[in-house]
N, C-alpha and C positions, 0 to 999 in steps of 0.2 A: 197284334191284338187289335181288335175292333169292337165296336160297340155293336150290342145285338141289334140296333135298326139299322147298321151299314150293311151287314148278315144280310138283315129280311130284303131288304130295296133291290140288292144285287140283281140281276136281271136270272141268274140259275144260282140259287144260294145252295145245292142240293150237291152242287162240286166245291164248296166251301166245308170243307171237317171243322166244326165245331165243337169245342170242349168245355166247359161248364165249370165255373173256379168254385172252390170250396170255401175262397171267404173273398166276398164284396170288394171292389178294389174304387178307390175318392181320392180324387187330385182334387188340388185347386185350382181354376183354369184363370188364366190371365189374359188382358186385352189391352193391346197397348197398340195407337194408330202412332202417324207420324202427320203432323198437321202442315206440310211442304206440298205433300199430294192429294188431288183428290183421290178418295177411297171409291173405289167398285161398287155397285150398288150388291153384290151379294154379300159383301162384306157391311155394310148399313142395315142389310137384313139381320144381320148375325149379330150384330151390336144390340140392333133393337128389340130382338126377341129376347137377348140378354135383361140388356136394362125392364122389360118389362115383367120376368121373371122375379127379381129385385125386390120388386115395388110388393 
């Protein structure tokens, strides 16, 4: 299962069979670092698009 913008971005989303749910599907998504490593800058992105969602 994939979200429809990993679908659309795909570089030929037209060899991707796509099937349409009949009811809505909501997680809770959780983010949890480990403060030992520095984190990835794409992973900082992802944090911060979070936290400014939030706000």
């Amino acid at each position: 299962m994939l979200p429809s913008h990993a679908v659309e971005s795909f570089s030929h989303p037209h060899l991707i069979f796509t099937q349409p749910l009949s009811n809505p599907v909501s997680e809770t998504l959780y983010v949890a670092t480990q403060n030992i490593s520095r984190l990835p800058q794409r992973v900082n992105t992802v944090i911060n698009t979070i936290q400014r969602c939030l706000q």
